[in-house]
VOGU-3710 file (C-alpha; in Angstrom, 3 decimals, decimal comma):
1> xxxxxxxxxx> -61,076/-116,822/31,661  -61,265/-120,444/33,354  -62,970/-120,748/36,968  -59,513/-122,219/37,865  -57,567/-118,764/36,894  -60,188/-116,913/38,695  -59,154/-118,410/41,702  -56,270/-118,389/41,459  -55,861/-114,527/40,956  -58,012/-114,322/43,455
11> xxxxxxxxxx> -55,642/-116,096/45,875  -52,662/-114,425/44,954  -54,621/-111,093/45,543  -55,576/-112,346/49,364  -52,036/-113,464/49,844  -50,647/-109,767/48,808  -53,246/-108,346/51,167  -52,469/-110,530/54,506  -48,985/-110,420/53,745  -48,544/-107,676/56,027
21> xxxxxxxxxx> -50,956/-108,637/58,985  -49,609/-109,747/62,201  -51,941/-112,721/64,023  -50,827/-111,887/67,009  -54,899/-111,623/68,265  -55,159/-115,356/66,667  -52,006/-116,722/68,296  -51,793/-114,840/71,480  -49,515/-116,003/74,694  -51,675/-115,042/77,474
31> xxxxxxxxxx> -54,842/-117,216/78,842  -56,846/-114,265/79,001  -56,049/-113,771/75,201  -56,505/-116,586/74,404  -60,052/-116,922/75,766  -60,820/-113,757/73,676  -59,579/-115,322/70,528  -61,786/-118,720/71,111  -64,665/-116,130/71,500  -63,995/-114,248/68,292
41> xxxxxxxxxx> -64,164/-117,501/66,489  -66,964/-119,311/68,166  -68,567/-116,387/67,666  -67,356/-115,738/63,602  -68,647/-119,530/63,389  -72,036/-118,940/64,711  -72,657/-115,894/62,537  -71,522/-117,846/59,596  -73,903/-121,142/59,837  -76,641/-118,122/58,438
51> xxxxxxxxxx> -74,308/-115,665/56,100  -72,600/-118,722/54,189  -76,309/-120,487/53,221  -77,624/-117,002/52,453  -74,861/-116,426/50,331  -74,642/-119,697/48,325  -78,542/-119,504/48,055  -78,837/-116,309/46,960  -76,198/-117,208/44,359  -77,767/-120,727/43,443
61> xxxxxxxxxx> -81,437/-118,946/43,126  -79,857/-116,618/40,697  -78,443/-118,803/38,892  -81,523/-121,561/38,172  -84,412/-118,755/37,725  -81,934/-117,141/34,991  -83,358/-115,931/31,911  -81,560/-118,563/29,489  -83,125/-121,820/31,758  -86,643/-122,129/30,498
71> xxxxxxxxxx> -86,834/-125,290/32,816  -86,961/-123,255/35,697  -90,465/-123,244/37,311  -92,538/-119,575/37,187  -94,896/-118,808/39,306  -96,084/-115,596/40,111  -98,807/-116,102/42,333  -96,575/-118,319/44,742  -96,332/-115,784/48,435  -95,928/-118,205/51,235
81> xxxxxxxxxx> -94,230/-121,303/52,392  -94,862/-122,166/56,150  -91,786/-124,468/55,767  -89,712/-121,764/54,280  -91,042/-119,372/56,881  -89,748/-121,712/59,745  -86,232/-121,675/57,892  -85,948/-118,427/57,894  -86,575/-117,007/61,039  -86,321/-120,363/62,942
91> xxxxxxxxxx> -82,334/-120,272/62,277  -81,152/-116,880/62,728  -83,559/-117,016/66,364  -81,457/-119,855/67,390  -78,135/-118,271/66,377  -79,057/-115,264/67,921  -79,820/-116,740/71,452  -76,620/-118,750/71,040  -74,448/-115,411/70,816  -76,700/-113,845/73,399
101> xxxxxxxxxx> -75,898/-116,583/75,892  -72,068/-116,560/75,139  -72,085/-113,193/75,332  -73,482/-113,085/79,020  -71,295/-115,602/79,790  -68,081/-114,123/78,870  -69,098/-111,000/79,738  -68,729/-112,042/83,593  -65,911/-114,515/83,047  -63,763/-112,160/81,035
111> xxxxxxxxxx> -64,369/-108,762/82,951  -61,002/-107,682/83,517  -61,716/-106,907/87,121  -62,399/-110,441/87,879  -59,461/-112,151/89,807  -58,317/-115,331/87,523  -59,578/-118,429/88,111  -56,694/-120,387/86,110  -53,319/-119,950/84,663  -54,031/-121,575/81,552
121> xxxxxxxxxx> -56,527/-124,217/80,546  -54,808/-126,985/82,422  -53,108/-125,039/85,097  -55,058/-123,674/88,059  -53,453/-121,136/90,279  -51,511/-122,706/92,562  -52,204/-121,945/96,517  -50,385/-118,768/98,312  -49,500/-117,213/94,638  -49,827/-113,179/94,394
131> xxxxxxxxxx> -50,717/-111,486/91,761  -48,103/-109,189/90,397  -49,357/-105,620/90,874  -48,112/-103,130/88,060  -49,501/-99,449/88,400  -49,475/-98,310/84,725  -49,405/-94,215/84,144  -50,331/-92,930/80,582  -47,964/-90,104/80,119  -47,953/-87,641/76,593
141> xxxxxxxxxx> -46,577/-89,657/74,870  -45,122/-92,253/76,845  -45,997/-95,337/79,787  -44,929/-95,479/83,227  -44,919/-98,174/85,076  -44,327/-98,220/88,645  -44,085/-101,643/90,751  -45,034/-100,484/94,109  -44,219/-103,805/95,838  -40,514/-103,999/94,146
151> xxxxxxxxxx> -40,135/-100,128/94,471  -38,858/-99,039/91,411  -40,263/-97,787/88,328  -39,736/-98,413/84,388  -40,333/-96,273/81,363  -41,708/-97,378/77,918  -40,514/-101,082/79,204  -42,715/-103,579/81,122  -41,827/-107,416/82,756  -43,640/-109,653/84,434
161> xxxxxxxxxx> -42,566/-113,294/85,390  -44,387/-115,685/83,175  -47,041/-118,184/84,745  -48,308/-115,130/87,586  -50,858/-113,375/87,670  -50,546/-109,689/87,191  -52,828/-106,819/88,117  -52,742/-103,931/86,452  -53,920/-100,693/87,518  -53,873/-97,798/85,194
171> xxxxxxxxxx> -54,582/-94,069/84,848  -53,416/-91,258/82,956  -52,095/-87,349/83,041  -54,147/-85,598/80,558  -56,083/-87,504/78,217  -57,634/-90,645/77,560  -55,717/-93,614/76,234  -55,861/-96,919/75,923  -53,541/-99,644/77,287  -53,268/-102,718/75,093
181> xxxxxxxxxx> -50,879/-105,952/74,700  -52,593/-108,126/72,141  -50,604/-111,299/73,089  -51,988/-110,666/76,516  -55,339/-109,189/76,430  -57,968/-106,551/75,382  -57,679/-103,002/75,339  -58,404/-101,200/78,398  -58,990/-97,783/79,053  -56,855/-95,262/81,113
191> xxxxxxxxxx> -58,724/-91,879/81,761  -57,193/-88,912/84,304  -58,624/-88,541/87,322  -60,194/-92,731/87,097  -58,745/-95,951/87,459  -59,322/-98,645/85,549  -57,772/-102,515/86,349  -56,818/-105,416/84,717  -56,141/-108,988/85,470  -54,261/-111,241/83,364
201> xxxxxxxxxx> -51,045/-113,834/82,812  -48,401/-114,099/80,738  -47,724/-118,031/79,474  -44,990/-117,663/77,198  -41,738/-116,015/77,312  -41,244/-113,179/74,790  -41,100/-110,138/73,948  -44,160/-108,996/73,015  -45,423/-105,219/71,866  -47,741/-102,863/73,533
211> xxxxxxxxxx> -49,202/-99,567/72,956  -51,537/-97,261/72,890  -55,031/-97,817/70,885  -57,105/-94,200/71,431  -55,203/-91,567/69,681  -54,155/-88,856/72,058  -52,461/-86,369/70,641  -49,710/-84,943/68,252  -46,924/-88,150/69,948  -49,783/-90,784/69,712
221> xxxxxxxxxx> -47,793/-92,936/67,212  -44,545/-93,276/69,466  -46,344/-94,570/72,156  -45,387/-98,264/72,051  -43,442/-100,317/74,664  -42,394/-104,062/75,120  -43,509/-106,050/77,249  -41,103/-108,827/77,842  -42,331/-112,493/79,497  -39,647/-114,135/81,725
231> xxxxxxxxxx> -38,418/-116,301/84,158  -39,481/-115,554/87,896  -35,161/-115,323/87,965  -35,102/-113,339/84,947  -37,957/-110,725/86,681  -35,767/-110,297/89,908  -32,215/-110,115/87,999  -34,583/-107,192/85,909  -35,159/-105,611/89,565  -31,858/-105,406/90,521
241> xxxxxxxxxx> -31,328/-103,770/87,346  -33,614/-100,793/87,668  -32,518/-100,569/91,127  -28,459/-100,441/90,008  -28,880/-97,938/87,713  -32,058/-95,903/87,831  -33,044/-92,512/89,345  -35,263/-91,488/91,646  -38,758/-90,929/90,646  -39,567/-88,350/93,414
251> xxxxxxxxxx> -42,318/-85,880/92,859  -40,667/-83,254/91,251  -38,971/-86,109/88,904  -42,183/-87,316/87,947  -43,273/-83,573/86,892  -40,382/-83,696/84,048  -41,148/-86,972/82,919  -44,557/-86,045/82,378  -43,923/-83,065/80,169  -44,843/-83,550/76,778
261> xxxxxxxxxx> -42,316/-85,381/74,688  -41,976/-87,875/72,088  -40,272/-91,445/70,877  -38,794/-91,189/75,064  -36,082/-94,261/75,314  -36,561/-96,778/78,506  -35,775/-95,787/81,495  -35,071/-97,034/85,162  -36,176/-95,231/87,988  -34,230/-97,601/91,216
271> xxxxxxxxxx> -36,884/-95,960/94,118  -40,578/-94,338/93,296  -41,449/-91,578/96,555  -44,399/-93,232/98,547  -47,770/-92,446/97,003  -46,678/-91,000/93,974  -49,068/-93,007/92,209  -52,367/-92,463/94,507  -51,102/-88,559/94,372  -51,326/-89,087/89,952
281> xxxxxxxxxx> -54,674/-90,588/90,431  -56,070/-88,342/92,607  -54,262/-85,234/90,654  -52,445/-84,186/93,580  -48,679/-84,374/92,737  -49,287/-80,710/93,903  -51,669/-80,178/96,662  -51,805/-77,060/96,346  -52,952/-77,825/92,588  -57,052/-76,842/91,781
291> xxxxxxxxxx> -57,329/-79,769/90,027  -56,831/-81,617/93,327  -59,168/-83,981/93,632  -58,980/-84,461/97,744  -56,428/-83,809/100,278  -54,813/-87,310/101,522  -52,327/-87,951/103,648  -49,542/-89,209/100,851  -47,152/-90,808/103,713  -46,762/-94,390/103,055
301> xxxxxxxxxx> -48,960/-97,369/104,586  -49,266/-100,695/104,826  -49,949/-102,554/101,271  -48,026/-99,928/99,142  -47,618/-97,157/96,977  -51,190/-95,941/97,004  -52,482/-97,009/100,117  -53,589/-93,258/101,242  -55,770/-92,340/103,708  -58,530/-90,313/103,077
311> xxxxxxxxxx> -57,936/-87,260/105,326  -60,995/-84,690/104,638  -62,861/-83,240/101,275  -65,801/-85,013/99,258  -65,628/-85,674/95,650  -68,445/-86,557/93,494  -68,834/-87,868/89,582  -65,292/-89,385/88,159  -63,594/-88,121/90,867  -65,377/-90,451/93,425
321> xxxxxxxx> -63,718/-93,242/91,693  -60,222/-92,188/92,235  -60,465/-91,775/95,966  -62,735/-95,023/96,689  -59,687/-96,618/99,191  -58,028/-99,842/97,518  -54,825/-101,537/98,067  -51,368/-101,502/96,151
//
């Protein structure tokens, strides 16, 4: 069999591989994605400049010491090479500080907590923008997402105007999940009881998938939702939507959507009762609940949905994370 045939098979056997991958983490739509995908290569490039030598050396050793070429040089005494030496550790020391310093780098400039700096890589924020604010709830086996400033909720569908800022901040009912949009960013956590927060920007209109990452249970696999990139028009013509023809997400609403259930359709909810979501973070949709975390006052205050007021009680461990006061 020629070389040429070889690879040639070779490609066609790649091709059938890849043919069902999506790129979506190589061709993302959202900055913050896109500075993820720039590290994944500068940092695939890096780690090849010392697996691509090693590998064609290895290979080109093996072949010129080969039994049949009595031209290559024996000699069994040889054991050091201070030249050699300096190759080999020299270049791997060098990559390594390389990824160690990008790593610390974007470490700090991607934590999702971080407020953006930028739009994109040639837009800045403009002056007086606000960040979107999304509260996301991981339900079994579905996503809620409440927009406390816009006061309405969505099932299993999320939008967000493109070109501003969102911030996300998620939890969940039961078990741990994990919230993920590859054309917008990494994967982030949602645990009960904890809240975890995102920042990031849409740049493209779309529609683009989302689901869950950490399996969580017997419904894991229906747990996807769009996400959906639009116009700031588009967003508010979306609003008056949910509003003309959702429910009401009051308590006792929320406590049938968050039975268990399975492949749920969108849905609209056109108001959300005032601190629903603090009261799901805290675990105190009933108060009278053990697995209260803290009694708050749940009325509604300036800033939001989950603006409560610590009242009286101490938590300590995860729980001190839930009632740490923040805005929505």
């Amino acid at each position: 069999m020629s070389m040429k045939l070889c690879r040639g098979l070779l490609a066609c056997i790649a091709i059938l591989l890849l043919a069902g991958c999506q790129t979506v983490l190589m061709s993302p739509s959202g900055d913050l994605a896109v500075q993820q995908r720039n590290l994944i290569i500068t940092s695939t490039v890096l780690m090849l400049l010392i697996i691509v030598p090693v590998i064609v050396l290895t290979l080109l050793f093996a072949w010129h010491f080969r039994a049949s070429n009595k031209k290559a040089h024996y000699d069994p005494d040889w054991d050091h090479s201070t030249i050699l030496e300096l190759l080999i550790w020299a270049a791997p020391l060098l990559i390594i500080i390389a990824l160690g310093a990008i790593t610390w780098v974007s470490t700090h400039k991607l934590d999702p907590y971080r407020q953006l700096e930028r739009l994109s890589a040639h837009q800045p924020i403009p002056e007086g923008v606000r960040p979107l604010q999304v509260d996301v709830v991981a339900l079994d086996w579905k996503w809620l997402f409440i927009y406390p400033e816009q006061g309405i909720a969505s099932v299993n569908e999320l939008v967000a105007p493109v070109d501003r800022p969102i911030q996300f901040k998620i939890t969940a009912t039961s078990v741990m999940n994990s919230f993920f949009i590859p054309a917008l960013a990494g994967q982030i956590y949602a645990m009960p009881g904890m809240e975890t927060q995102l920042q990031a920007v849409i740049n493209a209109p779309g529609e683009f998938k989302g689901f869950s990452a950490n399996y969580s249970g017997h419904g894991f696999s229906g747990m996807h939702f769009l996400f959906h990139g639009v116009s700031e028009e588009g967003f508010s013509q979306w609003v008056e939507k949910a509003k003309s023809g959702g429910g009401d997400l009051s308590r006792d609403a929320y406590v049938k959507l968050a039975a268990p259930s399975e492949n749920e359709p969108v849905a609209y909810y056109a108001t959300v009762e005032p601190g629903l979501y603090r009261a799901i973070l805290t675990r105190c949709v009933d108060p009278e609940s053990p697995s209260c975390m803290t009694r708050v006052d749940l009325s509604p205050h300036d800033g939001g949905d989950s603006g409560a007021m610590l009242q009286s009680g101490h938590a300590s461990g995860m729980a001190a994370m839930a009632t740490q006061p923040h805005s929505d």
